[in-house]
C-alpha positions as CSV (number, residue, x, y, z in Angstrom):
1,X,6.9,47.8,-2.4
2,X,5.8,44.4,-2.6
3,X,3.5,41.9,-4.3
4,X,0.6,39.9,-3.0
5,X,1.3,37.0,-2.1
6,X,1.4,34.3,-4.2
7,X,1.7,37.0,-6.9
8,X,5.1,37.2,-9.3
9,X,6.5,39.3,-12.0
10,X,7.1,37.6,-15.6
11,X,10.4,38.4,-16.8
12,X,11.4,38.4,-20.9
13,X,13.0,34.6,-20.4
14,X,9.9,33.3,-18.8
15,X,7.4,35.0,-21.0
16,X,9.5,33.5,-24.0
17,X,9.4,30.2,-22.7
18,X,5.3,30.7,-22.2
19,X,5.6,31.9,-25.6
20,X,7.4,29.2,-26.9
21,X,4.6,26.2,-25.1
22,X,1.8,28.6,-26.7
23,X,3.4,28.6,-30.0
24,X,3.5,24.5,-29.8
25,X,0.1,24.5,-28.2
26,X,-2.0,26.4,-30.8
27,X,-0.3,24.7,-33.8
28,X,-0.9,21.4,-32.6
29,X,-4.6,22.2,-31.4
30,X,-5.4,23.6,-34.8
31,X,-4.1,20.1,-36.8
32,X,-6.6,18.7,-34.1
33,X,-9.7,21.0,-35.5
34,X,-9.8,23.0,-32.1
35,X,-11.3,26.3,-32.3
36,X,-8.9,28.8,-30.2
37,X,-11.3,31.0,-28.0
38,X,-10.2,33.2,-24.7
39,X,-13.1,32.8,-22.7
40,X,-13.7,35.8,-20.1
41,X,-11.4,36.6,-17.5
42,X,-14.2,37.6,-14.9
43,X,-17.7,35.5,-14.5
44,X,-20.5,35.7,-12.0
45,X,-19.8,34.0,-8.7
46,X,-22.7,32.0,-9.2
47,X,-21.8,30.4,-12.7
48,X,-18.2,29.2,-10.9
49,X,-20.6,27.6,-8.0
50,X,-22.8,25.9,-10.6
51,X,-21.2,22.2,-9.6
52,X,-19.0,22.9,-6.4
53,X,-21.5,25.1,-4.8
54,X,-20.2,27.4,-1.9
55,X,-17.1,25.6,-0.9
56,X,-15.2,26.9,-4.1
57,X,-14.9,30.4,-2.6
58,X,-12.2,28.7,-0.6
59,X,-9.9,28.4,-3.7
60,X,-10.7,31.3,-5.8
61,X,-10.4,35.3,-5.8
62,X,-14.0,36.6,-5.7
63,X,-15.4,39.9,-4.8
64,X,-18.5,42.7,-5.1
65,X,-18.3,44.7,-8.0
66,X,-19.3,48.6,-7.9
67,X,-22.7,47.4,-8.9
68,X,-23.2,45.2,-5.8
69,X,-22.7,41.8,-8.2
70,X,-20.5,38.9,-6.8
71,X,-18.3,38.1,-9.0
72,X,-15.0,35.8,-9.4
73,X,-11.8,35.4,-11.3
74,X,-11.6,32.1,-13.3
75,X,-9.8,29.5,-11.8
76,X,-9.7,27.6,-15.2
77,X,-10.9,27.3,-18.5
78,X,-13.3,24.4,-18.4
79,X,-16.0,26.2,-16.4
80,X,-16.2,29.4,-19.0
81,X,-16.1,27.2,-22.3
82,X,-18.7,25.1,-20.8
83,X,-20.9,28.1,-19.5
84,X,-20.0,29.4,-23.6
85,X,-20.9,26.1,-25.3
86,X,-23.8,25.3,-23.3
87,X,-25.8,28.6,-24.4
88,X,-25.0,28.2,-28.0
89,X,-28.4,26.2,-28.5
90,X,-27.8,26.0,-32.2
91,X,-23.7,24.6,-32.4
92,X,-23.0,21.8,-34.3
93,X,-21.7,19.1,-32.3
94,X,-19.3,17.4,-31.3
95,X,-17.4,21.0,-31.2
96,X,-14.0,21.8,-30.1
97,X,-12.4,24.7,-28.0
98,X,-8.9,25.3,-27.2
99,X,-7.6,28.3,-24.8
100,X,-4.8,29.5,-23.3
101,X,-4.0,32.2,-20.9
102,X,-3.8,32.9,-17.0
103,X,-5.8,31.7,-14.4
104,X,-6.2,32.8,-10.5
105,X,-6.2,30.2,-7.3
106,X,-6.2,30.8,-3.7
107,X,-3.9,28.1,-3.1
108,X,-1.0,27.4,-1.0
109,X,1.9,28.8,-3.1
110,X,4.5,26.0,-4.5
111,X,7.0,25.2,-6.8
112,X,5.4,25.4,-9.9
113,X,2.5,27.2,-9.0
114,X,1.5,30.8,-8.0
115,X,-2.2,32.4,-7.3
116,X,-1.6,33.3,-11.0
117,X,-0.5,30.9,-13.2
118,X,-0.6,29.9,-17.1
119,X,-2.8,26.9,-18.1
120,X,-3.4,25.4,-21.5
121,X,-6.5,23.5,-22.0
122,X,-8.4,21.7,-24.9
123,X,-12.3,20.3,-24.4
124,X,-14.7,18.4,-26.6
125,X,-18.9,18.8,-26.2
126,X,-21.2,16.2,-27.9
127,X,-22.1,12.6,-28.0
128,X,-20.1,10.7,-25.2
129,X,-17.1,8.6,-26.9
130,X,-14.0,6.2,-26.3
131,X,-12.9,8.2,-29.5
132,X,-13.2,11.6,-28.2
133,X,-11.6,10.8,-24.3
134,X,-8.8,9.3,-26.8
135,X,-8.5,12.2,-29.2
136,X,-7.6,14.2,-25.7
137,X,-5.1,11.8,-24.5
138,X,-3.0,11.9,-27.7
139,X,-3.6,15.6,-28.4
140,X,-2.1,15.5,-25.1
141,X,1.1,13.1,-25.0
142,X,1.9,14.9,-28.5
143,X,2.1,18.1,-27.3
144,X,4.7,16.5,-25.1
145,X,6.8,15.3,-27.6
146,X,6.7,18.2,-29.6
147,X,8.1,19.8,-26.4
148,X,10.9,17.0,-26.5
149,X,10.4,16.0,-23.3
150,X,11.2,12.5,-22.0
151,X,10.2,10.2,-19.5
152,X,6.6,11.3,-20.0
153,X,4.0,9.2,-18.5
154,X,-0.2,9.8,-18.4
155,X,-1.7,7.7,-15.7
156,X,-5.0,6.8,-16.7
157,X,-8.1,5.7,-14.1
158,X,-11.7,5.8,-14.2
159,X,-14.1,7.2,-11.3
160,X,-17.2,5.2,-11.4
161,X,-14.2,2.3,-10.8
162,X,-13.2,4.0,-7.6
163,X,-16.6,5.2,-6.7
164,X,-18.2,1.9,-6.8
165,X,-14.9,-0.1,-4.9
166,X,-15.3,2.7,-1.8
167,X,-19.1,1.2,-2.1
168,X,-18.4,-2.3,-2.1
169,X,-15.6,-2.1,0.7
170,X,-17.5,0.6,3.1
171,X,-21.2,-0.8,2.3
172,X,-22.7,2.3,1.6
173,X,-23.9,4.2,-1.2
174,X,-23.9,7.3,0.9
175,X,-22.6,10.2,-1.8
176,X,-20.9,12.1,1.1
177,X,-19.0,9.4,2.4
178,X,-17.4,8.4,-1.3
179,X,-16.9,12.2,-1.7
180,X,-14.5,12.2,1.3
181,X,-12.9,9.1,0.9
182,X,-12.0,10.2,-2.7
183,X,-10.3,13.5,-1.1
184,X,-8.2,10.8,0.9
185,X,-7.6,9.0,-2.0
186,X,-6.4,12.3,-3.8
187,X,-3.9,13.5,-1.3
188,X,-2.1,10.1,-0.8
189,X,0.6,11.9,-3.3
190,X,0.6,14.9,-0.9
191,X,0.7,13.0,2.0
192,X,2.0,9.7,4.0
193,X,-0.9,6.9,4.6
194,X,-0.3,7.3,7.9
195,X,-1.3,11.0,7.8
196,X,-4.0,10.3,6.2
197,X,-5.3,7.4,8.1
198,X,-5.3,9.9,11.2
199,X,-7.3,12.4,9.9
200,X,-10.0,10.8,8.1
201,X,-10.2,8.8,11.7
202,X,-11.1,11.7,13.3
203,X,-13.8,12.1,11.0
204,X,-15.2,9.1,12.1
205,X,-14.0,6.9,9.3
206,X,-13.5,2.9,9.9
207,X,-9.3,2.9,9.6
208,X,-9.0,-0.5,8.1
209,X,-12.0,-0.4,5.3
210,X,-10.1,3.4,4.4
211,X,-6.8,1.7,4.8
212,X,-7.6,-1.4,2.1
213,X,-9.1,1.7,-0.5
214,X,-5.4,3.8,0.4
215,X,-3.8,0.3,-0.6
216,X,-6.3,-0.2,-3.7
217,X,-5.0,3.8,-4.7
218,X,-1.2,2.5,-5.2
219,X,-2.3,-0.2,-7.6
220,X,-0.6,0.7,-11.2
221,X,0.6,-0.3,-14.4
222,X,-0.5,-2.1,-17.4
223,X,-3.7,-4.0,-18.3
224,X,-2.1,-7.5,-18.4
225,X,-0.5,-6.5,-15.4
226,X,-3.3,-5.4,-13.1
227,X,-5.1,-8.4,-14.4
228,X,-2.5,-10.9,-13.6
229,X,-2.6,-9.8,-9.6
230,X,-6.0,-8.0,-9.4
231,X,-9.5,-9.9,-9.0
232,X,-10.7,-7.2,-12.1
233,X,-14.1,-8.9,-12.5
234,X,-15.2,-7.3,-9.3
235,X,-14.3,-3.9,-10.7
236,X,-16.9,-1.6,-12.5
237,X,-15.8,0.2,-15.8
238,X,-13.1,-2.3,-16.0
239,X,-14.0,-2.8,-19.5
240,X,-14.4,0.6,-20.3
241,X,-10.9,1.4,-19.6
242,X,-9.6,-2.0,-21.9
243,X,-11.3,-0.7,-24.8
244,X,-10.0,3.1,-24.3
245,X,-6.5,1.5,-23.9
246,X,-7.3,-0.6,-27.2
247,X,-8.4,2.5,-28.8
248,X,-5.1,4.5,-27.7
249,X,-2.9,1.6,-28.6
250,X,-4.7,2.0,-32.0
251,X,-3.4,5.5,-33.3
252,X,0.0,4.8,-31.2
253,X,-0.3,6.2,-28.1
254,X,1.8,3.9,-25.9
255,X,3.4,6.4,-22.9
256,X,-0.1,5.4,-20.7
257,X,-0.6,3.3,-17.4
258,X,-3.7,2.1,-15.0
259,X,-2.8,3.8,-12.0
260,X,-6.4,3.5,-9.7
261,X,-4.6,6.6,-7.4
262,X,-6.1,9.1,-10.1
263,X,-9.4,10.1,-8.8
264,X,-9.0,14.6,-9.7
265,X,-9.9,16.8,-7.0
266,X,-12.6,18.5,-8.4
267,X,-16.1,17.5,-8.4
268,X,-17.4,17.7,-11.6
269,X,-15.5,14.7,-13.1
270,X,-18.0,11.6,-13.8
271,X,-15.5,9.3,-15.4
272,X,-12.4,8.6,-17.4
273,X,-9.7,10.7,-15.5
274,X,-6.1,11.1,-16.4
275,X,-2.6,13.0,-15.1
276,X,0.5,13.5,-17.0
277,X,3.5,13.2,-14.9
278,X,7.1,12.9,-15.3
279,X,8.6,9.8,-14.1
280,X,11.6,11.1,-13.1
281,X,10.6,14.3,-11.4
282,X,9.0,15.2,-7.9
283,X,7.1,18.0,-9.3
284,X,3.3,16.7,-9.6
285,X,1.5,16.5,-12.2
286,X,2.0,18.2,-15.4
287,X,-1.5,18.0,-16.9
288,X,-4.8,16.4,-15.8
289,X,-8.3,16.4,-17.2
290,X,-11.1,13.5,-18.5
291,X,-15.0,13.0,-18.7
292,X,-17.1,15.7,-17.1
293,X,-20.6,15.5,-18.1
294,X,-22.2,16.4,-14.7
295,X,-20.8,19.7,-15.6
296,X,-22.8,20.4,-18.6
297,X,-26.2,18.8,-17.5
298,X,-25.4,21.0,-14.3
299,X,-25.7,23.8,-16.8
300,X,-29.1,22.5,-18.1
301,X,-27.9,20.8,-20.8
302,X,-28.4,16.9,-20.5
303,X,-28.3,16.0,-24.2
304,X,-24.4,17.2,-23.9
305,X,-21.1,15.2,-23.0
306,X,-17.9,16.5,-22.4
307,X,-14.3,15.6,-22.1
308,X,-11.2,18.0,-21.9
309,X,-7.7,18.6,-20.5
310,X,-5.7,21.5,-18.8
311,X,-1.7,21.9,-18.6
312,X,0.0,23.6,-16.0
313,X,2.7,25.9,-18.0
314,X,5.1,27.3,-15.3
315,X,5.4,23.4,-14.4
316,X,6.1,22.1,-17.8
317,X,8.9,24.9,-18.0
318,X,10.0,23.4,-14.6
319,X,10.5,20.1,-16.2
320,X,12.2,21.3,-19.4
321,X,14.6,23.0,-17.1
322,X,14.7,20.1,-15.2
323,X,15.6,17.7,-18.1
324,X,18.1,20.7,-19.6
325,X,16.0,21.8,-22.7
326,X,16.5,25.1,-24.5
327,X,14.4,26.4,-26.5
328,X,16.2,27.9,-29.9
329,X,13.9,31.6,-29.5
330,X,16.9,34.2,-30.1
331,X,19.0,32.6,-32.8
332,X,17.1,34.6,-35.0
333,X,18.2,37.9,-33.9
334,X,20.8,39.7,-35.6
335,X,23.0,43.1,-34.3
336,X,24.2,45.9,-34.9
337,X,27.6,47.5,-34.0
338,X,29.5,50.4,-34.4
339,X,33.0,52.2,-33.4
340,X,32.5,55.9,-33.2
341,X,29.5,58.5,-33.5
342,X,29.8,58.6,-36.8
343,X,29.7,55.1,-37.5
344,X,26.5,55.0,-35.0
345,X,24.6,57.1,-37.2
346,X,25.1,54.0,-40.6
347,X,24.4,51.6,-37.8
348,X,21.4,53.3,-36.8
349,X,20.0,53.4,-40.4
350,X,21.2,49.6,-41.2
351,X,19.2,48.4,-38.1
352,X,16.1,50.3,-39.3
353,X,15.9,49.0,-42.6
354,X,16.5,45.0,-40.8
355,X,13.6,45.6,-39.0
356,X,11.9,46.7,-42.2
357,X,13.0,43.5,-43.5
358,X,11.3,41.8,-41.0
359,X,14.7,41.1,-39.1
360,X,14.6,41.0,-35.6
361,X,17.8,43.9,-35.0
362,X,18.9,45.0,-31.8
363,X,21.5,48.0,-30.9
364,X,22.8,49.9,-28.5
365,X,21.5,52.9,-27.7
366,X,23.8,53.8,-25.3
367,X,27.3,54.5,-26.4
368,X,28.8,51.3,-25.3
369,X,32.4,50.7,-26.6
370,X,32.7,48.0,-29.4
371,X,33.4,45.6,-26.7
372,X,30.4,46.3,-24.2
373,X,28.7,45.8,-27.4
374,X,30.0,42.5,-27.9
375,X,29.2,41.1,-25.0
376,X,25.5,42.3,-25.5
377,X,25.1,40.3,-29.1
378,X,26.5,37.5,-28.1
379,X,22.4,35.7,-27.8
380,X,22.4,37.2,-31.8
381,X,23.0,34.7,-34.7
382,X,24.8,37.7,-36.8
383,X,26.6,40.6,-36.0
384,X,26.6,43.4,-38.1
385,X,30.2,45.8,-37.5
386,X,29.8,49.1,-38.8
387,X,33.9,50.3,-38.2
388,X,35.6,53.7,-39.9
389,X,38.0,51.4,-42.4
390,X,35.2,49.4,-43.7
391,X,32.8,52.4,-44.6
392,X,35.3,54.3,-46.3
393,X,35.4,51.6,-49.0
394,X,31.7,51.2,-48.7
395,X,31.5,47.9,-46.4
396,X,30.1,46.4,-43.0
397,X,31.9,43.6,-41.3
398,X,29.4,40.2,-40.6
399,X,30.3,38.0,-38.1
400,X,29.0,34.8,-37.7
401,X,28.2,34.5,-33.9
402,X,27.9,30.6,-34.5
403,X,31.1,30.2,-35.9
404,X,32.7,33.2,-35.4
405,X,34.4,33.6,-39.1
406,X,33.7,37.0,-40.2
407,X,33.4,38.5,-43.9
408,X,33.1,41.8,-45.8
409,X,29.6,42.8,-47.1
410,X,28.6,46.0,-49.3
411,X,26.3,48.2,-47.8
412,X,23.8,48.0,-50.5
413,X,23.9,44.3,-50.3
414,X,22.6,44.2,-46.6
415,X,20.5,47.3,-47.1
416,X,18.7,46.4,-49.9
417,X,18.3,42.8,-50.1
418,X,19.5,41.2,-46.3
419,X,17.8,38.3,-46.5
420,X,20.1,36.8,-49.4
421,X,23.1,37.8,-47.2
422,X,21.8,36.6,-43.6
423,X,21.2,33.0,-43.9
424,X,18.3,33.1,-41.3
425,X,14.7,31.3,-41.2
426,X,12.2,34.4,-40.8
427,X,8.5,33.9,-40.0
């Protein structure tokens, strides 16, 4: 029996590694005044079409339900809390959503991603802001600290920049034509220039004009630096991205670049866009998001902005891999071992009343000898050794798993108050 493709099982490591991002996630989200929300699985074909129109059906699962109504799996978060947010005609504003949870694609499988994957993703609605595109950016790069990972870098760009450069060089204000040429600009991390060049030749495109905007796409780094070998006066919402930059070096956010490559694939971005990528990795990006406000007027609502982000969470486990982090989950766990049937029968009881405790206990229910056992607790922080000597005189054996020093404990003691015996942080 198999899977679809691009489908996987998630196996207890994994999900405690998801677990372990989510945990970060919704704590940090909350100190930011997001409200967590989980935003419907399944929505009407139509409402996912709202900005992209037909050609989405390309990249997403969508189908006829038993009541003859298309309908689709979300493909992210951003097009349910805005279909959410722009109904509630009475919210107070700006408001804030967070969500977490899986997502469905029809894309090519890769490293890092499946059809169904695990996304984070925070948004803002209300009055258009530097303040609230910068809120998102640092929301962002701390949830990468608190990760501890390194080497972290969010590339920062602006579309109406782009937009209006593919104007200026191509002298046209066709909307099709900058459409495509920002798809060429978007795959120049998938693919060679030369590739590139070819393809959008075919099309009909002018090779050198597309080839000066491909070269424009590698420009990055700092605003000094662009400045000091790029003609910036020329540029449109050059100043826009100065005083976001000012406004991010403001509240300390310093791990951020110009890099005018960044352009997002998706349609319904109108302005400030951004990836998170790690510097040292070939994985892609790690996060992307910015300014979407064609989204909400697309929705009907005009008087509404928005700005959000979305985090890719099988990739960011990738990268702690990658960079060798471990996240402490089990060293909370205690077990508990015995010798003999009879001593399984104490062991049994002592593990119940742990988990009364609160305890996270684990033991075998299988007969193992003591040193099968063993081998099983060694994730465990504490061992508990129920053995024949011992429980003649009324004590357990606990071994320090850290440490391995082992000490005699009286039953009562770890039955009725295990807490003051096992020196472990409980939630």
């Amino acid at each position: 029996m198999e899977l679809p493709r691009g489908m996987k099982d998630f196996e207890g490591a994994e999900i405690a590694n998801i677990e372990h991002i989510r945990s970060h996630f919704k704590q940090l989200s909350s100190l930011y005044g997001f409200s967590f929300m989980n935003p419907s699985p399944i929505e009407l074909l139509s409402v996912l079409e709202t900005k992209s129109g037909p050609t989405i059906r390309d990249e997403i699962y969508f189908f006829k339900d038993k009541g003859n109504r298309e309908i689709a799996l979300r493909f992210d978060f951003t097009m349910g809390l805005t279909r959410y947010m722009t109904s509630q005609k009475s919210m107070r504003l700006p408001a804030k959503f967070s969500a977490f949870g899986g997502v469905f694609r029809y894309d090519e499988p890769q490293k890092g991603r499946y059809r169904y994957f695990h996304q984070w993703d925070v948004e803002i609605y209300g009055k258009p802001t530097i303040e609230s595109e910068a809120e998102i950016i640092e929301l962002t790069s701390r949830l990468f600290d608190s990760l501890l990972l390194k080497n972290i870098t969010i590339d920062i760009n602006h579309r109406n920049l782009v937009e209006s450069y593919i104007n200026k060089i191509f002298d046209s204000k066709d909307f099709q034509l900058v459409a495509d040429i920002l798809r060429a600009v978007d795959k120049i991390q998938k693919k060679s220039k030369n590739e590139i060049l070819k393809e959008f030749q075919e099309k009909g495109y002018d090779s050198d004009k597309l080839e000066k905007i491909l070269d424009f796409s590698q420009i990055k780094g700092t605003i000094q630096e662009i400045e000091q070998n790029f003609d910036t006066t020329q540029l449109e919402s050059w100043d826009y991205l100065k005083s976001l930059f000012d406004s991010l070096e403001n509240i300390g956010v310093s791990n951020v670049r110009i890099n005018f490559g960044i352009v997002r694939g998706l349609d319904y971005y109108s302005g400030t866009v951004f990836e998170v990528f790690d510097k040292n990795s070939t994985l892609g990006a790690l996060a992307g998001g910015g300014r979407y406000d064609t989204l909400t007027k697309a929705f009907g609502r005009d008087d509404i902005g928005a700005t959000g982000v979305a985090g890719g969470i099988e990739r960011i486990i990738l990268t702690m891999q990658e960079q060798a982090i471990i996240p402490e989950i089990s060293h909370n766990r205690v077990s508990v071992l015995y010798i003999n049937d009879e001593t399984q029968k104490v062991a049994m009881s002592i593990a119940s009343l742990l988990r009364l405790n609160n305890i996270p206990t684990d033991i075998d229910l299988t007969g193992k000898n003591l040193k099968k056992q063993m081998e099983t607790a060694s994730h465990s922080r504490f061992c508990v050794i129920v053995a024949p000597k011992e429980l003649e005189i009324g004590k357990i054996v606990l071994r320090n798993m850290k440490d391995g020093t082992e000490t005699q404990v009286d039953i009562e003691t770890i039955t009725d108050d295990p807490k003051s015996v096992l020196n472990l942080e409980m939630p």
